[in-house]
N, CA, C and O atoms as a GROMACS GRO file, in nm:
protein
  456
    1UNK      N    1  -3.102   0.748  -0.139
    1UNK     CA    2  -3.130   0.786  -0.277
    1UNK      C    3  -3.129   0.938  -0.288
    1UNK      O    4  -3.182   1.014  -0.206
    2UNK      N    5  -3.070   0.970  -0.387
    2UNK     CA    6  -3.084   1.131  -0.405
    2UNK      C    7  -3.187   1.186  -0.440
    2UNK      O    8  -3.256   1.120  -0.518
    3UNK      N    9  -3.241   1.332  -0.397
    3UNK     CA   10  -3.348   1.350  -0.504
    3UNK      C   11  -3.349   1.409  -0.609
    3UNK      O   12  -3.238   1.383  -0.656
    4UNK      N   13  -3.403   1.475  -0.682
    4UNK     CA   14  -3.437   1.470  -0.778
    4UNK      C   15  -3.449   1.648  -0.827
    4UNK      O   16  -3.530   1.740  -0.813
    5UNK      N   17  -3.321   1.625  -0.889
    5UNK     CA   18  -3.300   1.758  -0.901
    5UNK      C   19  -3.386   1.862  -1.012
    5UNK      O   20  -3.391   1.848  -1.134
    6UNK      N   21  -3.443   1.958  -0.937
    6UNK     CA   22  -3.535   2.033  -0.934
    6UNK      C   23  -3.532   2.142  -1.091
    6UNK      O   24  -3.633   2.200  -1.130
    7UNK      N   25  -3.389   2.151  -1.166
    7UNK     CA   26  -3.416   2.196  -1.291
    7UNK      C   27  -3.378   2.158  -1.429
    7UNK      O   28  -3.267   2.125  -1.470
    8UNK      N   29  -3.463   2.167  -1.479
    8UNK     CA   30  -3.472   2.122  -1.598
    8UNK      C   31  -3.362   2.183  -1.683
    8UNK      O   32  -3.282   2.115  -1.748
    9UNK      N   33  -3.363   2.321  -1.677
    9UNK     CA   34  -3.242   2.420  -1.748
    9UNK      C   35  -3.220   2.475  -1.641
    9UNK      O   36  -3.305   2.482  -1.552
   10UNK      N   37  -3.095   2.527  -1.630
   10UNK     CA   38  -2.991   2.624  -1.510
   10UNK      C   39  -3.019   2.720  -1.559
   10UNK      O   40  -2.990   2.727  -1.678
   11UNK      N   41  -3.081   2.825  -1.502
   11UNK     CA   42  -3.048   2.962  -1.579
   11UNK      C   43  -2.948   3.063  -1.630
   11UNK      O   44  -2.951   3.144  -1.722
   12UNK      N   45  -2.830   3.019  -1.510
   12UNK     CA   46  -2.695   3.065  -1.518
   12UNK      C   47  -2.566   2.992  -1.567
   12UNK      O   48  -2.543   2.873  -1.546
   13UNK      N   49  -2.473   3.091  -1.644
   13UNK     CA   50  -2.367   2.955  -1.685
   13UNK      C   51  -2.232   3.014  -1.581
   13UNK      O   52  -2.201   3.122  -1.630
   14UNK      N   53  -2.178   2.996  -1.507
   14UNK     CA   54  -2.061   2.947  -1.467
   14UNK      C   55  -1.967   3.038  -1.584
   14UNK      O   56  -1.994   3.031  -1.704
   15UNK      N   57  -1.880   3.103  -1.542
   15UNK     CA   58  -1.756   3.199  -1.565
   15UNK      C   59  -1.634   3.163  -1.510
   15UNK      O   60  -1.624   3.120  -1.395
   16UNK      N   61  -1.498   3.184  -1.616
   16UNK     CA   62  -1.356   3.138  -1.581
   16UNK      C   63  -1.410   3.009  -1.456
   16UNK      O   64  -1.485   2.914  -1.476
   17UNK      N   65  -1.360   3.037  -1.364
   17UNK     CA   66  -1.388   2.872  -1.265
   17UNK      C   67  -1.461   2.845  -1.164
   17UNK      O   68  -1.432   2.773  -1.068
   18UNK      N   69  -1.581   2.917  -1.190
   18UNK     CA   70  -1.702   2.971  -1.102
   18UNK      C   71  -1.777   2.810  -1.128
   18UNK      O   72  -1.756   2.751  -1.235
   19UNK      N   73  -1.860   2.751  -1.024
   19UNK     CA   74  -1.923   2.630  -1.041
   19UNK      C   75  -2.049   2.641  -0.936
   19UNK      O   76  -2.051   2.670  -0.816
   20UNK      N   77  -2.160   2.606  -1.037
   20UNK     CA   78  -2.265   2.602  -0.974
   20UNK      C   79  -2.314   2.464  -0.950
   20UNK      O   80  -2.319   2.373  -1.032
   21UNK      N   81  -2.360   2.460  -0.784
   21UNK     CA   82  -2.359   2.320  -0.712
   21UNK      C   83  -2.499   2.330  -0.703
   21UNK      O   84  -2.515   2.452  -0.693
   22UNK      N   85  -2.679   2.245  -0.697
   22UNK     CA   86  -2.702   2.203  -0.562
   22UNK      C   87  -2.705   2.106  -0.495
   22UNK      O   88  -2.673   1.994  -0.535
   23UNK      N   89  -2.742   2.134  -0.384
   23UNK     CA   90  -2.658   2.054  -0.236
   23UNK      C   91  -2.758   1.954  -0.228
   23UNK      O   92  -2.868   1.967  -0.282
   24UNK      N   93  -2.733   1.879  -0.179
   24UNK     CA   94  -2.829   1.751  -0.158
   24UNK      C   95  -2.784   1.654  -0.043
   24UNK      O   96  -2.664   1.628  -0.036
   25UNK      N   97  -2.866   1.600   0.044
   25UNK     CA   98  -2.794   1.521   0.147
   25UNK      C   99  -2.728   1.404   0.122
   25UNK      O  100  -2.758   1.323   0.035
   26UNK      N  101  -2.607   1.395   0.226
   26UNK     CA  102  -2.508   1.306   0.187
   26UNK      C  103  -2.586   1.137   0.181
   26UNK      O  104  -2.633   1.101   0.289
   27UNK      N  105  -2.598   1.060   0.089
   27UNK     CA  106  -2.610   0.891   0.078
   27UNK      C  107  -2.567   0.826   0.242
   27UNK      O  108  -2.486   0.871   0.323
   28UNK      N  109  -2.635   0.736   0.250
   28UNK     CA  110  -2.571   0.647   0.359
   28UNK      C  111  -2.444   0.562   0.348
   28UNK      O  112  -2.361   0.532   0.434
   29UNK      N  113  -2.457   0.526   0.180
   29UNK     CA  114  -2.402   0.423   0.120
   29UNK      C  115  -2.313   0.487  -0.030
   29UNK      O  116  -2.366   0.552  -0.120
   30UNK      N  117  -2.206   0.457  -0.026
   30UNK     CA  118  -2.141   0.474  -0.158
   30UNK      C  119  -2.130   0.373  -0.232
   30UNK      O  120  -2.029   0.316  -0.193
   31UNK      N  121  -2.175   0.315  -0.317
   31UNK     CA  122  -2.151   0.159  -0.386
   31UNK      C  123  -2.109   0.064  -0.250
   31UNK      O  124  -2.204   0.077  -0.172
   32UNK      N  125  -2.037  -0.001  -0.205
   32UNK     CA  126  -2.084  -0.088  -0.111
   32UNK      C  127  -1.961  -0.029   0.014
   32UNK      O  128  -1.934  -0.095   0.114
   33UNK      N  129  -1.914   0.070  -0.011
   33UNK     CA  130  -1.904   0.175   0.162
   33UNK      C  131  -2.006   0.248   0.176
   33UNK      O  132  -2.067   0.325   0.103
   34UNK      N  133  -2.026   0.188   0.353
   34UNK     CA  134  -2.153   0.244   0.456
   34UNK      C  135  -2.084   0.346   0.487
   34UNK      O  136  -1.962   0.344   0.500
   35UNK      N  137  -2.184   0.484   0.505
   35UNK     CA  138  -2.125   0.613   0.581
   35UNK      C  139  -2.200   0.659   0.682
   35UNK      O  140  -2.298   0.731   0.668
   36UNK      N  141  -2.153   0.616   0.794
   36UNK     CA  142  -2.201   0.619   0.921
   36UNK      C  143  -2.270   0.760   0.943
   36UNK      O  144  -2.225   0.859   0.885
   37UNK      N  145  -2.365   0.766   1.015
   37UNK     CA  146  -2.442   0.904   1.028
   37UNK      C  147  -2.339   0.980   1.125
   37UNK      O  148  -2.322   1.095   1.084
   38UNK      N  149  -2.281   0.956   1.215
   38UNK     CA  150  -2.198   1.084   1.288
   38UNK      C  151  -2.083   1.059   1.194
   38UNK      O  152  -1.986   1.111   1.249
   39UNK      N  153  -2.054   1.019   1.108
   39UNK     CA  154  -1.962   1.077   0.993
   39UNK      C  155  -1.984   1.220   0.914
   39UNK      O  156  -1.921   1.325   0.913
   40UNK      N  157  -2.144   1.156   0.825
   40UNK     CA  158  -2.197   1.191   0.783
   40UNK      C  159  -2.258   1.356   0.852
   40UNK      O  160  -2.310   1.446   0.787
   41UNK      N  161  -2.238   1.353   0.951
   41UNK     CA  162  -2.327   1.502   1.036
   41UNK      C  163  -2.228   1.580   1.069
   41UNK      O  164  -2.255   1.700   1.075
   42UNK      N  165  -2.084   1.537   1.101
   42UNK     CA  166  -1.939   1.607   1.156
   42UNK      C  167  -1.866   1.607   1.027
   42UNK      O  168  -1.759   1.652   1.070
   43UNK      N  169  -1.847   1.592   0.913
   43UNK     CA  170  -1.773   1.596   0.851
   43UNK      C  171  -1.775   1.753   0.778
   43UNK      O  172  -1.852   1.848   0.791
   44UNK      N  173  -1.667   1.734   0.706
   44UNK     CA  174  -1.639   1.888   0.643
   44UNK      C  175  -1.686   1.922   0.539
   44UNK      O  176  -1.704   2.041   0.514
   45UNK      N  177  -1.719   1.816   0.448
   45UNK     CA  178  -1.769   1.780   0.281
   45UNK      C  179  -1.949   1.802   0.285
   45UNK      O  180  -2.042   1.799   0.365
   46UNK      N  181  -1.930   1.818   0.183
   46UNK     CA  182  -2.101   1.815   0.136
   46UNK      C  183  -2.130   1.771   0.018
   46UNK      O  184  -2.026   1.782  -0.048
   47UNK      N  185  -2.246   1.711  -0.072
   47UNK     CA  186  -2.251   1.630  -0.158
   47UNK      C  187  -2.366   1.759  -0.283
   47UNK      O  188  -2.455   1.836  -0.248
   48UNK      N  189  -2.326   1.741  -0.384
   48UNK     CA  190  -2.381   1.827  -0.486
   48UNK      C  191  -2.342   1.773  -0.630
   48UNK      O  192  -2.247   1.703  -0.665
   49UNK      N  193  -2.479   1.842  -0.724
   49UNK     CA  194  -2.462   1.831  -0.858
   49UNK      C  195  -2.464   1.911  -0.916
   49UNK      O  196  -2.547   2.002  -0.911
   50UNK      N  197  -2.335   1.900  -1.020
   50UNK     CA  198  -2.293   2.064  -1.074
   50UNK      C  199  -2.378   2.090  -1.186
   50UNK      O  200  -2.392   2.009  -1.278
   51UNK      N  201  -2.454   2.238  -1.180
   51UNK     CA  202  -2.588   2.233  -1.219
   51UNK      C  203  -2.486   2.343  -1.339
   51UNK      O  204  -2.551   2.362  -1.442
   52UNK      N  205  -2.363   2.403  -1.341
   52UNK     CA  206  -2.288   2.472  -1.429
   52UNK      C  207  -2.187   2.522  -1.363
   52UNK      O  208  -2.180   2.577  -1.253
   53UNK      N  209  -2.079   2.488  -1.474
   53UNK     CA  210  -1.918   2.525  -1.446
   53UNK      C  211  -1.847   2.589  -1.553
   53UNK      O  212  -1.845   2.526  -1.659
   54UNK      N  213  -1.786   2.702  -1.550
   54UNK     CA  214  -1.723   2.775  -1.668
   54UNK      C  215  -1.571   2.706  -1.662
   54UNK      O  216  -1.521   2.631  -1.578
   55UNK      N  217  -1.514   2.769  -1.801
   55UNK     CA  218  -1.407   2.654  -1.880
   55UNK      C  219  -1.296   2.672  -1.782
   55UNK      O  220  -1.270   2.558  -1.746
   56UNK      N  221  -1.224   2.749  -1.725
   56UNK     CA  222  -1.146   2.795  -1.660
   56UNK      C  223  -1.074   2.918  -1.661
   56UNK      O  224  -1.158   3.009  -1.663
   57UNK      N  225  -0.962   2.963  -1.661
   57UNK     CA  226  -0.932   3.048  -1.593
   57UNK      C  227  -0.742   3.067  -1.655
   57UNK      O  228  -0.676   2.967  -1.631
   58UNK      N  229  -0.676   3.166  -1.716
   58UNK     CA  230  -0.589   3.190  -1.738
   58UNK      C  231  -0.478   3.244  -1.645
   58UNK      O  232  -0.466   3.364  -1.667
   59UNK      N  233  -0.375   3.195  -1.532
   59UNK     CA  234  -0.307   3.268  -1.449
   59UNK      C  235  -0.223   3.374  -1.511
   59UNK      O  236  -0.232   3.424  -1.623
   60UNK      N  237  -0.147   3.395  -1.424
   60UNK     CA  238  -0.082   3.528  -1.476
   60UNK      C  239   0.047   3.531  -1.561
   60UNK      O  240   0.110   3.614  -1.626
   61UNK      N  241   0.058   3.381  -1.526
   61UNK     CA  242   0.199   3.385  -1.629
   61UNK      C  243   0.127   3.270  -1.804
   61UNK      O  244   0.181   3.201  -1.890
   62UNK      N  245  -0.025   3.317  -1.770
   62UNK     CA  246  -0.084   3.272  -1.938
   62UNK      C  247  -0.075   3.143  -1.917
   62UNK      O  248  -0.051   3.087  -2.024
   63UNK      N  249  -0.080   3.092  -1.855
   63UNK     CA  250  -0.096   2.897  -1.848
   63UNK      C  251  -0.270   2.859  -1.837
   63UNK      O  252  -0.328   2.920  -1.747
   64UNK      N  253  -0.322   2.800  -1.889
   64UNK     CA  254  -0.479   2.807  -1.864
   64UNK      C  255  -0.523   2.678  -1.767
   64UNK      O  256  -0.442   2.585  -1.775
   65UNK      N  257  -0.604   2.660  -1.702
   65UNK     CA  258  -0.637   2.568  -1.568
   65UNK      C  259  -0.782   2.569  -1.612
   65UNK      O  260  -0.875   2.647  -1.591
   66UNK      N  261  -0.776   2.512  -1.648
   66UNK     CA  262  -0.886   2.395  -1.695
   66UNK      C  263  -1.006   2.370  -1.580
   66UNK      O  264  -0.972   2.300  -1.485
   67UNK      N  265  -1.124   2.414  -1.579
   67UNK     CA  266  -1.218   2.325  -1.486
   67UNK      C  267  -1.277   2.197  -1.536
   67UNK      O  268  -1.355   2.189  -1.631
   68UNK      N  269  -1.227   2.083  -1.452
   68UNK     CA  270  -1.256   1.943  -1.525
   68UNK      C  271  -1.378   1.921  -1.448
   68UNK      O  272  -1.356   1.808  -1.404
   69UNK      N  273  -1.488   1.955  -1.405
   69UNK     CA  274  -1.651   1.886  -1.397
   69UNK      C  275  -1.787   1.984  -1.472
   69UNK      O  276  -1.833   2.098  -1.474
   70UNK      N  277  -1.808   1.847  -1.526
   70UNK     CA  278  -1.953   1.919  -1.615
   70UNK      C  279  -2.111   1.915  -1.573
   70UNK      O  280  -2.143   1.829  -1.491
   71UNK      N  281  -2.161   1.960  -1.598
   71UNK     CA  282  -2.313   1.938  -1.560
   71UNK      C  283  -2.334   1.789  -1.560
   71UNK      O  284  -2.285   1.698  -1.629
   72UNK      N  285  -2.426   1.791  -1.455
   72UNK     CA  286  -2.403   1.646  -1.380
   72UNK      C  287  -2.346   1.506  -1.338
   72UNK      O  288  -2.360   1.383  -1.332
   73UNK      N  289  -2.262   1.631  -1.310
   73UNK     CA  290  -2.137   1.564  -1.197
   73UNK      C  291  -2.165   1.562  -1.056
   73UNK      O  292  -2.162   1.666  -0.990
   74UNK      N  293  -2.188   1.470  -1.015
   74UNK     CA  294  -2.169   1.431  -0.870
   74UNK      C  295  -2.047   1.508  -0.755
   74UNK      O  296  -1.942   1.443  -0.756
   75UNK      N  297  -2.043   1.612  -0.675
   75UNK     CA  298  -1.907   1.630  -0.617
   75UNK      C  299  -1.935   1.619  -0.517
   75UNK      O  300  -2.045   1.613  -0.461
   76UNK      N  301  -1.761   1.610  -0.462
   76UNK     CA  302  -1.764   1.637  -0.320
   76UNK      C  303  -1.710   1.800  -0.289
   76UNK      O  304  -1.620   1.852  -0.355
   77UNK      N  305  -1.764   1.854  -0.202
   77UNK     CA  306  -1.719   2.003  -0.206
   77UNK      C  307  -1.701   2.048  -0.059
   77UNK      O  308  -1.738   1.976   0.033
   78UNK      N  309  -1.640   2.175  -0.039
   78UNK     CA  310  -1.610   2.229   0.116
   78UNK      C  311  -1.753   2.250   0.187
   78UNK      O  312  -1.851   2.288   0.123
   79UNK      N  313  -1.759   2.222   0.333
   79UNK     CA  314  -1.910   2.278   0.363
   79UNK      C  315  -1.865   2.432   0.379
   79UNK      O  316  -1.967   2.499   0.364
   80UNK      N  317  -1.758   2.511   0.404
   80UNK     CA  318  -1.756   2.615   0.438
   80UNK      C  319  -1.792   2.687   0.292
   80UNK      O  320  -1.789   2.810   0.283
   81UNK      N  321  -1.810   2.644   0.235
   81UNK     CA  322  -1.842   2.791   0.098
   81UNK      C  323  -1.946   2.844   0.139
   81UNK      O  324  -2.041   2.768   0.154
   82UNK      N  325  -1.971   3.009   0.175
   82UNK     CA  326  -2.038   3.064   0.189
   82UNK      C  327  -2.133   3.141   0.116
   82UNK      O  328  -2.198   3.233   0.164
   83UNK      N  329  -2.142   3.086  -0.044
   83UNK     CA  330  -2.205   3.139  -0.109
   83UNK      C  331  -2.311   3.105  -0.149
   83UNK      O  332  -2.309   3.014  -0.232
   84UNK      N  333  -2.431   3.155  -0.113
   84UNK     CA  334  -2.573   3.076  -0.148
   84UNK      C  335  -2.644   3.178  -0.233
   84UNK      O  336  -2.629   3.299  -0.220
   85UNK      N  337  -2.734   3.113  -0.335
   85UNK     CA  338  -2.833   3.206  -0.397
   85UNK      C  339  -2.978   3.092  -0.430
   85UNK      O  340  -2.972   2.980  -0.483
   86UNK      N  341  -3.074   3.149  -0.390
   86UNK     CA  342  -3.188   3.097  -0.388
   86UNK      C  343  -3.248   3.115  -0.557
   86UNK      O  344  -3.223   3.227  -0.601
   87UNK      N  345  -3.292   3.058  -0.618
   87UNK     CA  346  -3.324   3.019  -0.760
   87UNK      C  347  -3.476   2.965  -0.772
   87UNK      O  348  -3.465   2.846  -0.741
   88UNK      N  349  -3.584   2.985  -0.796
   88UNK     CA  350  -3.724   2.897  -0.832
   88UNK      C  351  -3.723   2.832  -0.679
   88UNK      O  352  -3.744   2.711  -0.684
   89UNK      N  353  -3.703   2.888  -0.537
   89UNK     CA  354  -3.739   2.865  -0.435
   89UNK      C  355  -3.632   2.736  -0.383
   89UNK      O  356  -3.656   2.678  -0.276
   90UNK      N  357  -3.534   2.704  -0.455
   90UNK     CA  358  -3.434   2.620  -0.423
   90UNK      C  359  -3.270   2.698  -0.414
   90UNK      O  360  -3.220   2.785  -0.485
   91UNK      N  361  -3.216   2.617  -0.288
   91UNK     CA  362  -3.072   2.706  -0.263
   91UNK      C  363  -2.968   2.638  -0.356
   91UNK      O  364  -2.971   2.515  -0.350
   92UNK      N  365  -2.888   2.685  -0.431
   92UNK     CA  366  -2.795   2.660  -0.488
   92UNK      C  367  -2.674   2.752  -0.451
   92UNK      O  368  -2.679   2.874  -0.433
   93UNK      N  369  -2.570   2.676  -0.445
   93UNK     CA  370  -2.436   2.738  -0.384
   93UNK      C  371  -2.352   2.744  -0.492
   93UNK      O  372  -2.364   2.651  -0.572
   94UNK      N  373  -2.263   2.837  -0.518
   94UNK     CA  374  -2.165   2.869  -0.579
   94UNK      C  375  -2.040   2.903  -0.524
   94UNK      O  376  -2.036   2.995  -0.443
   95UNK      N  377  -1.871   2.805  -0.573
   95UNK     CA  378  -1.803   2.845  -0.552
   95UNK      C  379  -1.698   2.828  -0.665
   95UNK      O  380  -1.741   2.819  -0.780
   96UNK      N  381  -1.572   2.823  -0.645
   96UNK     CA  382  -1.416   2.844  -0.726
   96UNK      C  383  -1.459   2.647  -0.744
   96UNK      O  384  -1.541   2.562  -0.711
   97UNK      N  385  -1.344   2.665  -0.812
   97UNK     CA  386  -1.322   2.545  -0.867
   97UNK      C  387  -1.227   2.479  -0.770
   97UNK      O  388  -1.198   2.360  -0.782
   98UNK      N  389  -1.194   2.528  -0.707
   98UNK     CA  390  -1.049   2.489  -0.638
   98UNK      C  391  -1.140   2.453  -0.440
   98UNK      O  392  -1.097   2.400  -0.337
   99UNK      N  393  -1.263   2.512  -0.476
   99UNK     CA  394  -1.331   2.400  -0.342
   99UNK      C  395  -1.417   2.259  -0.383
   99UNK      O  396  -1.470   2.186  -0.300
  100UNK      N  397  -1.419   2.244  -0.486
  100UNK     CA  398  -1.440   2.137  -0.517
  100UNK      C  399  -1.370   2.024  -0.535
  100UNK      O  400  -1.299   2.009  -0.634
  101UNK      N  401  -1.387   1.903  -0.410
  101UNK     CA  402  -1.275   1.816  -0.352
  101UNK      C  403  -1.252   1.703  -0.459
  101UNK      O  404  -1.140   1.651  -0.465
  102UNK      N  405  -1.410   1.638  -0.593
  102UNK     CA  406  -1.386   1.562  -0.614
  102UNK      C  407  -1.506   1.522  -0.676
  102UNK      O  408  -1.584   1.617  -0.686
  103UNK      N  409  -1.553   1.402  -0.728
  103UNK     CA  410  -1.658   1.377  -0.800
  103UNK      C  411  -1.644   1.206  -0.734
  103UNK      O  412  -1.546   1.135  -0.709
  104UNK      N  413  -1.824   1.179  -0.719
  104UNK     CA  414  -1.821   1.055  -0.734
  104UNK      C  415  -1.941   1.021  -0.801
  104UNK      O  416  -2.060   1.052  -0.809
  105UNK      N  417  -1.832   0.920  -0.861
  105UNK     CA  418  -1.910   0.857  -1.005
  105UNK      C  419  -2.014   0.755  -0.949
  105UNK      O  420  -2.109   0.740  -1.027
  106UNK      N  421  -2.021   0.689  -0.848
  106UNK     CA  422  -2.108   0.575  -0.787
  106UNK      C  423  -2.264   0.628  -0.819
  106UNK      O  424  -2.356   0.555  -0.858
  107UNK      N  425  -2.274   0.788  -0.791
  107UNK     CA  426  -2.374   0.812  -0.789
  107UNK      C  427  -2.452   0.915  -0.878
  107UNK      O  428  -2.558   0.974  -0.859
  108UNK      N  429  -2.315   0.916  -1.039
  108UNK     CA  430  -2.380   1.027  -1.142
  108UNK      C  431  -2.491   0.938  -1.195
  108UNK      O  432  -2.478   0.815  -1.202
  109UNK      N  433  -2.615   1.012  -1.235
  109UNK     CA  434  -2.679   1.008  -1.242
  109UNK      C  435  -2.795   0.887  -1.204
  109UNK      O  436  -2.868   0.830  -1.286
  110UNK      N  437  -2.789   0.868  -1.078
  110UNK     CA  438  -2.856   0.779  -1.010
  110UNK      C  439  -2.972   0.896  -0.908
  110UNK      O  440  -2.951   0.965  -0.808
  111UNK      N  441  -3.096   0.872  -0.996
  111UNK     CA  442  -3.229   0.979  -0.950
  111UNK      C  443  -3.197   1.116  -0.985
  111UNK      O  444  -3.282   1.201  -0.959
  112UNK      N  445  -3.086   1.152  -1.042
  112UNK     CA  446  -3.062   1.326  -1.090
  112UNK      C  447  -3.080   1.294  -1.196
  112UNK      O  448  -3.039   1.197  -1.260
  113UNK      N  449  -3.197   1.446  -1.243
  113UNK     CA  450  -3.232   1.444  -1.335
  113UNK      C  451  -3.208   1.576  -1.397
  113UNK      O  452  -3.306   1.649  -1.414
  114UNK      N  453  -3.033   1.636  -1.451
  114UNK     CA  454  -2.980   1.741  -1.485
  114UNK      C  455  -3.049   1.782  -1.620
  114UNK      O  456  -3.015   1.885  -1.677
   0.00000   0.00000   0.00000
């Protein structure tokens, strides 16, 4: 079960394709796939709810790229993002839009309380 995410309002909003995650430990279980704990401890992914994500981002030849996840969204994201900022004594990570692998729906809003 997830817990129970810790804010009520985000203080920060997310710019062009900036996305604010926090991290939460990975489920055992996805709807009825088991995820084995040395999966779960070696793998590359990490599990988060996007606490804010800005709209996206215009390239250079003016085409606009869209960030498609909204506040409380379930993702899957890189463990390597190295960006952490501590908030009301809780770590929240921030990265691009483009490390964020994916969303799963099994578990939006199951105990998050965005």
């Amino acid at each position: 079960m997830i817990d129970k995410c810790p804010f009520k309002k985000f203080p920060y909003k997310g710019l062009r394709d900036v996305v604010f995650v926090w991290p939460f430990e990975p489920p055992k279980k996805i709807g009825s796939f088991h995820i084995p704990d040395v999966i779960r401890e070696n793998t590359e992914i990490e599990y988060g709810v996007v606490l804010s994500a800005g709209k996206g981002y215009y390239t250079n030849k003016g085409k606009f790229r869209p960030t498609r996840v909204v506040e409380g969204d379930v993702v899957i994201y890189d463990k390597t993002v190295p960006w952490v900022i501590e908030i009301e004594g809780q770590k929240v990570k921030y990265m691009g839009y483009a490390d964020v692998k994916g969303t799963v729906n099994e578990l939006k809003g199951v105990g998050v309380n965005t």
